[in-house]
C-alpha positions as CSV (number, residue, x, y, z in Angstrom):
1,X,20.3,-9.0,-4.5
2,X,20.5,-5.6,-4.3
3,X,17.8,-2.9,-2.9
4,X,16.5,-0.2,-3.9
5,X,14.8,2.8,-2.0
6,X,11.0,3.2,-1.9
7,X,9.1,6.4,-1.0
8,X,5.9,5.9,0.8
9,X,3.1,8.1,1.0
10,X,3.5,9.9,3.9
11,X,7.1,10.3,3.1
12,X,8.7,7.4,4.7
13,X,11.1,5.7,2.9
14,X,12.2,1.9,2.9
15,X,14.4,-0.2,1.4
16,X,12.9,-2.8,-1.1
17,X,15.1,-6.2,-2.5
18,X,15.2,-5.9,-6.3
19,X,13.7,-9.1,-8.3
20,X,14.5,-10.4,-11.3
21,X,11.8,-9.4,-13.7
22,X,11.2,-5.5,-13.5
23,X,8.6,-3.1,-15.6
24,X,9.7,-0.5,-17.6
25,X,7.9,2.1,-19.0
26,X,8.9,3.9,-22.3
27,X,8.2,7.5,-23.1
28,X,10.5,8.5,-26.4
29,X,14.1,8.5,-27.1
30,X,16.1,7.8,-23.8
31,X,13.6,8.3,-21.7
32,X,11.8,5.7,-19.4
33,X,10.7,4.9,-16.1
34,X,12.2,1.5,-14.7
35,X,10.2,-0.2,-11.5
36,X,13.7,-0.8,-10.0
37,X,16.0,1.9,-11.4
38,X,19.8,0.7,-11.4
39,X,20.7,4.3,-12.3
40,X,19.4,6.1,-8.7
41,X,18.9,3.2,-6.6
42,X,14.7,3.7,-6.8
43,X,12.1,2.0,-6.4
44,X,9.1,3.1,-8.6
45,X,5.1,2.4,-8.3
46,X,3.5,1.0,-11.1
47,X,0.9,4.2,-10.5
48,X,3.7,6.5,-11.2
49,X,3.8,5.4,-14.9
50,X,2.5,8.2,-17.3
51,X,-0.1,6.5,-19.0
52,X,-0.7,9.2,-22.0
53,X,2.8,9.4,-22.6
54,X,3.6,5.2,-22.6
55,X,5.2,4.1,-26.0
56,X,6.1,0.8,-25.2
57,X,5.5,-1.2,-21.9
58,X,8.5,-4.1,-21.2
59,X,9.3,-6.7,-18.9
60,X,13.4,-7.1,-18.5
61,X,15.7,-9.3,-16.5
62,X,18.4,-7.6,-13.9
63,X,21.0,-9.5,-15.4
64,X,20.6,-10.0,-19.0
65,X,19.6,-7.2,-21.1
66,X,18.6,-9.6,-24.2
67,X,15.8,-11.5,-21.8
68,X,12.7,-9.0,-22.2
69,X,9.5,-8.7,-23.5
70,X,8.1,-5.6,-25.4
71,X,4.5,-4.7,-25.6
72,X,4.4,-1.5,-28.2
73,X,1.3,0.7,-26.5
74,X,-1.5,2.1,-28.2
75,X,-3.7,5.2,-26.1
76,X,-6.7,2.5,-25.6
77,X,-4.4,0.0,-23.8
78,X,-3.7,-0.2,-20.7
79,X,-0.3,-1.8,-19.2
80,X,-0.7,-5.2,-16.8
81,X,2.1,-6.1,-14.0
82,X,1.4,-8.3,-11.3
83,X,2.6,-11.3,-9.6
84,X,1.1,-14.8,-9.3
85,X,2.1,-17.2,-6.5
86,X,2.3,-20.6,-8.1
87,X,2.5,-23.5,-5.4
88,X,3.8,-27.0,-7.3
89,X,3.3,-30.3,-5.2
90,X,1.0,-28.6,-2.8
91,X,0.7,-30.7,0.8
92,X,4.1,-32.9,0.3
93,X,7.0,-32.4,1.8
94,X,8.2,-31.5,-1.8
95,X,6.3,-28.7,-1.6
96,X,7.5,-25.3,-3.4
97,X,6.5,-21.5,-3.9
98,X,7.4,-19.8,-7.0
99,X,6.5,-16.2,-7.2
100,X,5.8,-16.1,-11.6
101,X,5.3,-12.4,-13.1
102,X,2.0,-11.4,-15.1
103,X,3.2,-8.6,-17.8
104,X,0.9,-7.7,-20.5
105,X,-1.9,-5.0,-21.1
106,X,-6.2,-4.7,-20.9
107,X,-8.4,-3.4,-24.0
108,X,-12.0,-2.9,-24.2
109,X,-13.6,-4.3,-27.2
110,X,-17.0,-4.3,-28.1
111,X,-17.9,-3.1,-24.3
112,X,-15.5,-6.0,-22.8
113,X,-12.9,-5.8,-20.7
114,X,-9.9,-8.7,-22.9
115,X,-6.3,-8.4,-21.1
116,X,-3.4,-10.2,-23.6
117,X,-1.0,-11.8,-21.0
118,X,2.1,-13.6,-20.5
119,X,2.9,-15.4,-17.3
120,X,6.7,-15.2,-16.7
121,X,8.6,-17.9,-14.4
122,X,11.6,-17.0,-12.7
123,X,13.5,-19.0,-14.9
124,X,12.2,-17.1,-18.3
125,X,10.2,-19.9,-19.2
126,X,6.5,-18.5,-20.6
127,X,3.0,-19.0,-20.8
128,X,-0.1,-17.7,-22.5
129,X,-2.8,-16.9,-19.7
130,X,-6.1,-16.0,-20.7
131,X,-7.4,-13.1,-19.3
């Protein structure tokens, strides 16, 4: 897996292990900030996305370009990434951990807080979560 270089805020840097689902953030034509960026070896914040400038928010696989998921964004949306730790057989000795990826984005409507989601297992596999 490869790693990627991560600039903390005092400067420091460290070296972060890619994954496979990564966030990119569309601006316009050719330009875009990826959360694991092949092209420089960095590893980017999701606080370091432009939120005015956003076009479209996606969630993309490291090693096949056709697996991702679009969201076009709208200036009253805001962009969701996070991770869910799943646990399946929980107390066995068939136990297992899956980290699954949250992708999506928040709205307010009529003074509420609605997030549109879509839970994303290692494996591509999806799910509608309510938010």
């Amino acid at each position: 897996m490869p790693t990627f270089t991560r600039t903390g805020p005092d400067g420091t840097l460290t070296r972060v292990a890619g994954e496979p689902w990564f966030w990119v953030a569309h601006y316009g034509p050719g330009e875009h900030l990826a959360q694991f960026d092949a092209r420089d070896g960095t590893f980017h914040r999701f606080g370091e996305i432009d939120r005015e400038r956003l076009t479209t928010f996606a969630l993309a696989h490291r090693d096949d370009a056709a697996r991702r998921f679009e969201v076009p964004m709208k200036p009253w949306m805001r962009p969701i990434h996070a991770y869910r730790n799943v646990v399946l057989n929980a107390n066995t000795l068939r136990e297992v951990r899956i980290r699954t990826y949250l992708f999506g984005y928040q709205e307010t409507v009529e003074g509420r807080n609605v997030k549109h989601l879509v839970q994303v297992w290692p494996d591509g596999r999806t799910v509608l979560v309510r938010g």
